[in-house]
C-alpha positions in Angstrom: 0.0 0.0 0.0 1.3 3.6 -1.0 1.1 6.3 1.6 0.6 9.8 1.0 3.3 10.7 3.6 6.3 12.6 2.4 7.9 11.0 5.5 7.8 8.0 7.1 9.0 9.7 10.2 8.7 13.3 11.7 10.2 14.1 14.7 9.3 17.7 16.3 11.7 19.0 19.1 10.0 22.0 21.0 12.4 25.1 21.1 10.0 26.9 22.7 11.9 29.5 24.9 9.6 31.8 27.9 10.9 35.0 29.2 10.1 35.7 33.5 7.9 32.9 33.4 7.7 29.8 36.4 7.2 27.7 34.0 9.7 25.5 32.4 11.3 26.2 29.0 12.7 23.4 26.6 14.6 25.4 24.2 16.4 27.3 27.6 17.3 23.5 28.5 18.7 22.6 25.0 16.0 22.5 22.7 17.9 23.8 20.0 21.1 21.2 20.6 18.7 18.6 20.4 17.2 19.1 17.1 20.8 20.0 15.9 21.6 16.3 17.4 18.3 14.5 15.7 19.0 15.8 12.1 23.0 14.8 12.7 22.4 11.5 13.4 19.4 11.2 10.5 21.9 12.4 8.0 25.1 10.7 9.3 22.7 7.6 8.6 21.4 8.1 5.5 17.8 8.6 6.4 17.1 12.1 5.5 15.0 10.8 2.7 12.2 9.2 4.6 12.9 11.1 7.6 12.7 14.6 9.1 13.6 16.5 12.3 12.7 20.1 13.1 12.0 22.4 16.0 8.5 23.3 16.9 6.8 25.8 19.2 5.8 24.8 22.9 4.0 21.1 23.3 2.5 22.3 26.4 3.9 20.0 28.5 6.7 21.7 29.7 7.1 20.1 33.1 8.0 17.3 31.1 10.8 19.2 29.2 12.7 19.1 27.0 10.2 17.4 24.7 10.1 15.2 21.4 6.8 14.1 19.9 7.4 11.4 16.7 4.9 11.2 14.0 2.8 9.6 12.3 2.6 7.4 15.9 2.2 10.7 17.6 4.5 9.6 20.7 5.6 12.2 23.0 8.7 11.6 24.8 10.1 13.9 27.7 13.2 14.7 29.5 15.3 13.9 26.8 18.8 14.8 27.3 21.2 14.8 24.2 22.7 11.1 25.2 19.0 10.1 24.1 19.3 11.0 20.8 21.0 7.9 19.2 18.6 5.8 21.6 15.1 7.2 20.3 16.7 7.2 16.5 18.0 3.5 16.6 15.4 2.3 18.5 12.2 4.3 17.6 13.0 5.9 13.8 14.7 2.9 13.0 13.8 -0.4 14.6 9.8 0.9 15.1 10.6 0.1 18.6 9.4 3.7 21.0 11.9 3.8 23.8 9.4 2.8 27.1 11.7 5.0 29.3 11.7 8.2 27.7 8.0 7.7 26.9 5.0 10.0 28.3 1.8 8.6 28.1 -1.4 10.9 28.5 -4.7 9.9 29.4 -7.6 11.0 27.4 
């Protein structure tokens, strides 16, 4: 069956950065690194084709941060640190396999 999906994979990394706010800031933790880190290791691979990273805006779940949601699946994962990059892309992006440890499950 032929999809209609440019990629097979989309990961968003939220950048979002807050000014005097209580709140917690992703990009202000290493939003930014991250998504330098994710399309690295895409490209080092060869998967730029079929796969994407980017930044995005705020998730709104920044006590969770810094945050990665992975599309089509829509998985969120949070507190990922830079040493969790290879991980979710081996693992997840890869292998089809989300990483359990990393993962945040919301109930509806």
């Amino acid at each position: 069956m032929e999809s209609n999906l440019k990629f097979d994979k989309h990961v968003f990394v939220c950048t979002n950065q807050r000014v005097n706010s209580e709140r917690p800031s992703c990009g202000e933790e290493h939003g930014m690194e991250l998504v330098k880190a994710f399309k690295k290791e895409i490209k080092d691979r060869g998967l730029s084709i079929n796969m994407r990273a980017q930044k995005a805006g705020c998730l709104d779940i920044c006590e969770f941060g810094p945050n990665v949601v992975v599309y089509p699946e829509g998985i969120f994962y949070g507190h990922v640190q830079l040493a969790d990059v290879l991980e979710i892309v081996e693992e997840h992006l890869i292998n089809d396999r989300p990483v359990e440890r990393l993962r945040l499950k919301f109930q509806r």
